[in-house]
N, C-alpha and C positions, 0 to 999 in steps of 0.2 A: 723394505726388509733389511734386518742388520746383517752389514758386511760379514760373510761366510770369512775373511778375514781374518774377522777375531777369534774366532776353532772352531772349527764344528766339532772336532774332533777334542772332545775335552772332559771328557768322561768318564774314561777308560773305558771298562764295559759295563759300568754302575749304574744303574739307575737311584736315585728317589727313594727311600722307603720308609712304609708306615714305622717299624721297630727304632728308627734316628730319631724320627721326629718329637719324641719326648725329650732326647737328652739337648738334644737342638732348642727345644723351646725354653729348656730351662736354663741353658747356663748364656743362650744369645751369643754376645759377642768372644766369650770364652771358651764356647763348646769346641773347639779346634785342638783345646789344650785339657778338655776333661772330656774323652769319648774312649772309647775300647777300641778306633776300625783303625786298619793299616794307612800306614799315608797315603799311599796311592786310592785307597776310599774317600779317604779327609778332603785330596783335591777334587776328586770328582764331585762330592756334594757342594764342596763351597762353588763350585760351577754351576751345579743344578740351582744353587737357592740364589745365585747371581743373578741365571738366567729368568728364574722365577720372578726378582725384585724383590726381594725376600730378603739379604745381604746388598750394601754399596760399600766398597772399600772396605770389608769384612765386620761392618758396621749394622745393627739390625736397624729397617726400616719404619715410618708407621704402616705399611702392607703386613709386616712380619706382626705384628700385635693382633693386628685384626683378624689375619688367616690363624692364628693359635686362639682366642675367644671363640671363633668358630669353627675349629678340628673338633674341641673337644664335646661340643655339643652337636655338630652335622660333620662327621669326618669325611662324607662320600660329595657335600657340598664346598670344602674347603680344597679338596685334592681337584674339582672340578675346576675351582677358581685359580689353584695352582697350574693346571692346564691350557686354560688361558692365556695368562701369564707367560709360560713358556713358549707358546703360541709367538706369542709377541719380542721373546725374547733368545732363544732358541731356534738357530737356524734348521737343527737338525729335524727337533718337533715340528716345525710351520711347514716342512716340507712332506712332512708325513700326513701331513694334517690335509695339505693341498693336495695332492697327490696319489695319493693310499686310499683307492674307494672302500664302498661298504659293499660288493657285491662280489667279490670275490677272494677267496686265500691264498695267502701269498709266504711262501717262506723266505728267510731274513737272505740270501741273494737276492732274490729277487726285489725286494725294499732296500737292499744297494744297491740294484741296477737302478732304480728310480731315482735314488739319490744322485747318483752318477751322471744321471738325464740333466737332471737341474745344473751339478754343478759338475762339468764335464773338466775343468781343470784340476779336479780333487784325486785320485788314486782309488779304487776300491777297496784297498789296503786303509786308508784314513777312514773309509765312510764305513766299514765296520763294526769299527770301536761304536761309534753311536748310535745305529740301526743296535746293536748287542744291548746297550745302556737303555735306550727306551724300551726293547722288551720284559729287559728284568725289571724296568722299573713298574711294566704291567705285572708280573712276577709278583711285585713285592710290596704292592701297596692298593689302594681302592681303585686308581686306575684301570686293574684289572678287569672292571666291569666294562669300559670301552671296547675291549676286543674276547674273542672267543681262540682259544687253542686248539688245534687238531695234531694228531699222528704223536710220534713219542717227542722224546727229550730233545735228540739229536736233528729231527729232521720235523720237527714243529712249524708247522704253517699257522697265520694268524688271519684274522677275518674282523675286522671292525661291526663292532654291534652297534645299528641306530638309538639314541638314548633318547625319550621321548619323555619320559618322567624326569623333571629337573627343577629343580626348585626357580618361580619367576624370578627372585632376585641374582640367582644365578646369571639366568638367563640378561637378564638388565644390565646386569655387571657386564656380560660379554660386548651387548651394546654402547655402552660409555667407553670400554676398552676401546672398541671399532670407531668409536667418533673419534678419540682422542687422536688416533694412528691417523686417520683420513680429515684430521683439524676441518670436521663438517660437524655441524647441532641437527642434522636431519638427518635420515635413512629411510627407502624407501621399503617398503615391505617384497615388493615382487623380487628386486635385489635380493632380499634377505631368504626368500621363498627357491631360488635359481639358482644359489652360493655365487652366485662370480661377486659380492664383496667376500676381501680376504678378513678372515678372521671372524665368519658371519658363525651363529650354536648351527649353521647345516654343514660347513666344514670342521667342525668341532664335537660334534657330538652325534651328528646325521637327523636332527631335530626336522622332524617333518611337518607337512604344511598344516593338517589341522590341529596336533598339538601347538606347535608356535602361537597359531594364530589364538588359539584357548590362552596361551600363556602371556600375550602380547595386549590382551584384554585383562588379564589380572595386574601387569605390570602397571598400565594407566589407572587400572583403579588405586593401587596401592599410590597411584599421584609421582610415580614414580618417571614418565612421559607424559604426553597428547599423542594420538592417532588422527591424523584429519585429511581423507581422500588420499588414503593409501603411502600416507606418510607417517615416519615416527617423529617427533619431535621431542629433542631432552634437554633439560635443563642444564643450564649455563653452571655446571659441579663440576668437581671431579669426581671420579670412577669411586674412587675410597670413601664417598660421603653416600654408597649406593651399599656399603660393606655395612656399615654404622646402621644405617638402614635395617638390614639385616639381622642385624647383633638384636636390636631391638626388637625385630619382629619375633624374634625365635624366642625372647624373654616375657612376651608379652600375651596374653590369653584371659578369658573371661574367669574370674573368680566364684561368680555366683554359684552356687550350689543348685547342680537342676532338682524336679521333684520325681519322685519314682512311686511307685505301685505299690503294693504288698509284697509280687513275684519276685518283683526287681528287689525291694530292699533282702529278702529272705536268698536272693542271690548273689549281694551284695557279701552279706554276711559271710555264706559259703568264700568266697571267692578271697576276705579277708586272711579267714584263716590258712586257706590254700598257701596266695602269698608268702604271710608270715611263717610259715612252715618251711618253703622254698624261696627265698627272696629272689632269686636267679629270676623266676618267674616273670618280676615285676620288670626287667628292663628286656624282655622276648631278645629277638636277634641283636640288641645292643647291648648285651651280656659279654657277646664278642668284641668289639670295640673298649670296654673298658677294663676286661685282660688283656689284651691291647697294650692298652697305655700302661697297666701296670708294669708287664713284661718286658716291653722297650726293647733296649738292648741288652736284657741280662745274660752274661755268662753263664750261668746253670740254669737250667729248667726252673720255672716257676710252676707250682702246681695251683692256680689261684681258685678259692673258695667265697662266694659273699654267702655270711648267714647276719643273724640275729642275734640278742644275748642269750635269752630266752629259748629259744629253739634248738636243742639238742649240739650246744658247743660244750664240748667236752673234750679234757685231754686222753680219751680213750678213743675219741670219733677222728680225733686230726692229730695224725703224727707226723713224725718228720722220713721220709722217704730218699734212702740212699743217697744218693749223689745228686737228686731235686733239693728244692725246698718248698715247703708248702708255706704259703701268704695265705691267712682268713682275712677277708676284708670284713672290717664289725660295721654294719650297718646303724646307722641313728636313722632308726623310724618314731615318728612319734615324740620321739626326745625322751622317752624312756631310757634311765638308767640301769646301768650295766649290774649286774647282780651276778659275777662272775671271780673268780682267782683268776685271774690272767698269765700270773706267773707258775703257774700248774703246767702250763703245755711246754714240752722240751721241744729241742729245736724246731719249732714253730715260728713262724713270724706272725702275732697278730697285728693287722693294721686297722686305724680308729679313723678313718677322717673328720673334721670339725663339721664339717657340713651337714647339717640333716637335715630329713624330709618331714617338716614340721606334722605334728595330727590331723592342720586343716585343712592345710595341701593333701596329704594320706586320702583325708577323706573325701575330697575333691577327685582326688584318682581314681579311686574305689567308685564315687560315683560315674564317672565316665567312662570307665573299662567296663564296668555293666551293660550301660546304654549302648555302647558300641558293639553289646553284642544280644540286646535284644530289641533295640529299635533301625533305624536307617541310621547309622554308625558311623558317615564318614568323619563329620564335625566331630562327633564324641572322642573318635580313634586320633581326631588330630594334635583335640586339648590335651587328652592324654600322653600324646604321643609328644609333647612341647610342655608336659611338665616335667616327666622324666630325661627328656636332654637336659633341659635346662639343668635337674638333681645334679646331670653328670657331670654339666659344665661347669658347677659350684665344687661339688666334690673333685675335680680334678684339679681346681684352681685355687684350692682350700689347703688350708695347713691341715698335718694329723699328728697324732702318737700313734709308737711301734711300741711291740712288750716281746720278747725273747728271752728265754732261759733267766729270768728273773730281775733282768733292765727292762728299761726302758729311753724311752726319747721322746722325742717329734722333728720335724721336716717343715718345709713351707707349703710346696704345692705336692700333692696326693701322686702327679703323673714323676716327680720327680723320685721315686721309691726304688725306681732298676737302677737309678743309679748309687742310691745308700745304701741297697743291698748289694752292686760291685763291690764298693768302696770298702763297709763298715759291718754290715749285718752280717752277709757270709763268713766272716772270717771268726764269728763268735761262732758259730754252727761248726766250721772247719777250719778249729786254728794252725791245723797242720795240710791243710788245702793248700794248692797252688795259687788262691789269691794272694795268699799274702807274700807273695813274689809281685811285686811290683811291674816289674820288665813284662814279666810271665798275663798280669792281668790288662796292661797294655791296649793288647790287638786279640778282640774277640778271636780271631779268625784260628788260632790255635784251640779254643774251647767246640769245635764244629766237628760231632761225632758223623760212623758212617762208613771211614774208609779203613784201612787196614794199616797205611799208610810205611811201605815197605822200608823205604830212605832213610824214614826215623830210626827202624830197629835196625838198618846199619851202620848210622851215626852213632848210636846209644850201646850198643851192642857191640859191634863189630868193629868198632875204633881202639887202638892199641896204647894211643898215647895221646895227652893232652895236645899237641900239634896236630896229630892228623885229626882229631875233633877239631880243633878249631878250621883248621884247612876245609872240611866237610860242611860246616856252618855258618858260611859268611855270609850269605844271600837268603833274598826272601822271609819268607817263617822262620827257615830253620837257624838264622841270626837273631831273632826272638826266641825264640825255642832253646839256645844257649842260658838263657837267663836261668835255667832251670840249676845253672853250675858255678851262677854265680852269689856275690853274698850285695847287702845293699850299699856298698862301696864299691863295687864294680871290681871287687877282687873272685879269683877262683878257689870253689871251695876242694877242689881233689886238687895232687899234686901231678906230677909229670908222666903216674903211670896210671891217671885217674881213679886213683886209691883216694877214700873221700879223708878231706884232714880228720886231722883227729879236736883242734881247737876251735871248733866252729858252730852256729850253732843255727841251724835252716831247715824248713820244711821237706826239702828232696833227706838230707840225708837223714833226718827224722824217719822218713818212711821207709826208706832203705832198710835203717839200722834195724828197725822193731821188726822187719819182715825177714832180715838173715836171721835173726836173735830167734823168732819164731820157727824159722824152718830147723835150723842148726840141733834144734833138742829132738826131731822127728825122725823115723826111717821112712822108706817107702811113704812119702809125701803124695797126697792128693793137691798138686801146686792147685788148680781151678776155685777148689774147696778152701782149700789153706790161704788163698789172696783175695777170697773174695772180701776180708773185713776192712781192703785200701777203698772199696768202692763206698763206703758206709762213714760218717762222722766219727774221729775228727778229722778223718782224710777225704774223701769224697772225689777220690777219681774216677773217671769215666772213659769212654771208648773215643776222646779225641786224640790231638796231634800230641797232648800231653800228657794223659794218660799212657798212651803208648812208647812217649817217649820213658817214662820212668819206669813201666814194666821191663823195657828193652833193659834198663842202667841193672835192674835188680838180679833181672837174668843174669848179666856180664857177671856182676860181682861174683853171684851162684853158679857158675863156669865152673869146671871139674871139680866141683863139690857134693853137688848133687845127685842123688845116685837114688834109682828107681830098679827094684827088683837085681840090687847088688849090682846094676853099671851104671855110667858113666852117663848122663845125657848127653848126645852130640848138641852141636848148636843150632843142626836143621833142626830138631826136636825140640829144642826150648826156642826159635822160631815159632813150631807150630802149635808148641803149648801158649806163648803168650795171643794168638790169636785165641786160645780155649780160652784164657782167662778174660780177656775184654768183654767175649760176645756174653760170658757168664753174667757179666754187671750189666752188661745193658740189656738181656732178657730177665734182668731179675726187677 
């Protein structure tokens, strides 16, 4: 086991999460220096993907290449193999793994008391942070299929789910992992069937005895061992040439065109149209995985769409929604050309990936989504089921073009999109948006609607002068959260009595200006009514830490000027008006 030593405690309370791993996979040994999360996120990850083998000296591995080929085509089979991984590398995880049955629930004390068992020189105080960081990271990624949750937020107990369905290479991988650590070429099965080896799929996953043994028969057929008298025997590889393996397997399937009936072709045909109608349809529950990847880590809500050309895309069907954005993913089926104005749709983002799902392959699909549903289906559901990862794992790995309010572009790879819509696409949508504050787009953790967040509208609000602002906002967010006053030289844009200058020229005081300028020609103002056009393009704020900081600043300015029914608003009152005006944008 590696030296507890090196930290166990090294995580903060972060786990892992599906939403990184796109901007992770795209920019590799840079992503440290192009992500949106707080530092103290930054380190916790670069730990996790240490632990994982995934990073050496902030350096991507070949494990890192392989586990991205195969995210994006088995996401629930790469996060398994990342667990592993961790297994091995992760004092906090092997000890969870060891220790943490399947037959009881336990809350996060209790999984530090156990921690505490092992490593009785540690603090419970230390063993927190990481008991916190592997829950969320079941929280926040496919992980979350290992364990089940009980009771509310605060007082959540967790129960380990035995996982019996798991892909054999998976399973093979765990084995070459376990030879590699215990430098043996054999394994005995009753071991593997009893868990007392460390690092066996029964302390990993609660893989039980007659699944293994079904799956430990598929592994030798795939040539992948020998089995002989209750022994495994593997080949003299490494664990990574069992990945490759893999990569290949998931690419690989019978091309031949089965033959079908009358029923079946006249089913066929229905089932076509269906499809093309709904493309959603064609990828079932892995519709979810590839908003997914689109989403990533975007700052604003993504509203994502896959259609067709052909099928009802119209800029009257997709428009642009408040402070979201809506993404249409344009499908290439077929290889049918687009017969569309693309630059019709206003703030829309449509996206084209290169990749398409040629007619033969279409019809190849079409044929075995039939059969899978009117003969013994397993085979059929499988091809099926291994033409469209594959689609996705091209399309994700595929270059596209974007079209927006009447540009255009393209991109390298399809999963890297959350991050040119941070960067580059939002800011066409909302050129007076808080993206285009730099500082401000930073650290998602300020774009994270929900709370009310009272500190902000004392900062913003209830500060008198540019010192006690700054004294107020040193720490945490609310030191990002400043960026909101300053200009991209690192100067401030109000003066000493945070009166905004007058020589400047920035998104905060743009929004300001237009919203005193509007109220200023009103009486008896409906403020709820009258601010809701900040939530809408070209502003597009929302019910975060930023949003409320800037309602708060607008308030301030609108300070004994504002006058409802001939008085004064107090400041408990525009208090409890700007809580009216946020929740107004985020129920709309």
């Amino acid at each position: 086991m590696k030296s507890v030593k090196r930290g166990i405690d090294r995580y903060s309370t972060f786990g892992l999460r599906d939403e990184w791993l796109p901007c992770i996979f795209l920019w590799e040994k840079e992503w440290t220096e192009r992500n949106n999360l707080g530092p103290i996120q930054v380190n916790a990850v670069e730990s996790w993907l240490e632990d994982a083998g995934l990073i050496v000296r902030k350096s991507v591995t070949p494990l890192f290449r392989r586990i991205r080929d195969i995210y994006f085509m088995e996401p629930e089979s790469a996060w398994q193999i990342i667990w592993i991984e961790l297994y091995h590398g992760s004092p906090a995880v092997r000890i969870f793994c060891d220790r943490v049955g399947f037959d009881e629930c336990l809350g996060k004390d209790e999984i530090i008391a156990i921690l505490k068992s092992e490593e009785p020189d540690l603090t419970e105080s230390t063993l927190k942070n990481p008991v916190s960081a592997i829950i969320n990271m079941f929280d926040h990624s496919h992980l979350g299929k290992l364990i089940t949750f009980r009771g509310n937020k605060r007082g959540r107990q967790i129960k380990r789910v035995q996982i019996n369905h798991i892909d054999p290479h998976v399973v093979a991988y765990c084995l070459y992992r376990l030879s590699e650590e215990l430098e043996t070429g054999k394994i005995k099965i009753n071991d593997l069937l009893n868990g007392e080896v460390p690092g066996c799929p029964l302390r990993l996953f609660g893989l039980e005895e007659e699944p293994l043994k079904r799956l430990l028969e598929e592994i030798e057929n795939y040539g992948l061992v020998n089995i002989a008298e209750g022994v495994i025997y593997l080949k003299k590889t490494p664990s990574t040439e069992v990945l490759d393996t893999y990569i290949t397997f998931l690419k690989t399937f019978n091309t031949d065109r089965p033959d079908l009936n009358l029923d079946e072709v006249k089913l066929r045909d229905k089932l076509r149209d269906s499809l093309m109608e709904n493309p959603e349809r064609l990828f079932g529950e892995r519709i979810h995985d590839i908003y997914g990847f689109i989403r990533g880590a975007s700052l604003r809500k993504l509203i994502t769409v896959c259609t067709v050309a052909d099928r009802g895309l119209t800029s009257e069907k997709f428009k642009g929604s408040g402070s979201s954005i809506t993404v249409i993913i344009l499908l290439k089926i077929a290889e049918k050309d687009f017969k569309i104005n693309l630059n019709e749709f206003r703030d829309v983002i449509v996206i084209c990936p290169d990749a398409a799902l040629s007619g033969e392959m279409f019809e190849l699909l079409l044929d075995h989504m039939t059969l899978a549903e009117t003969r013994d289906g397993g085979e059929h559901r499988r091809i099926a089921e291994r033409i469209i990862s594959t689609w996705i794992g091209d399309m994700m790995q595929s270059g596209f073009r974007w079209y927006l309010n009447g540009e255009s572009g393209g991109g390298n790879r399809l999963y890297g999109v959350s991050d040119l819509i941070n960067t580059e696409l939002s800011k066409r949508i909302f050129p007076f948006g808080p993206e285009n504050i730099p500082g401000i787009r930073g650290n998602r953790n300020l774009w994270k609607t929900g709370k009310e967040y009272p500190t902000v509208f004392k900062i913003f609000f209830l500060s008198r002068t540019l010192d006690e602002f700054r004294g107020k906002s040193t720490k945490g967010l609310f030191r990002f959260l400043s960026y909101l006053l300053l200009d991209t030289n690192g100067k401030w844009i109000v003066d000493e009595d945070l009166n905004l200058k007058t020589n400047t020229d920035h998104p905060f005081k743009t929004m300001v200006e237009v919203t005193v300028d509007k109220l200023s020609k009103k009486e008896n103002v409906d403020l709820v009514k009258e601010l809701r056009f900040l939530s809408e393009p070209p502003y597009g704020l929302k019910g975060d830490m930023i949003g409320h900081a800037i309602v708060s600043f607008i308030l301030r300015t609108l300070k004994g000027y504002l006058l409802i029914n001939g008085k004064v608003v107090s400041d408990d009152e525009l208090q409890k008006f700007k809580k009216k005006i946020i929740d107004a944008w985020d129920s709309s």
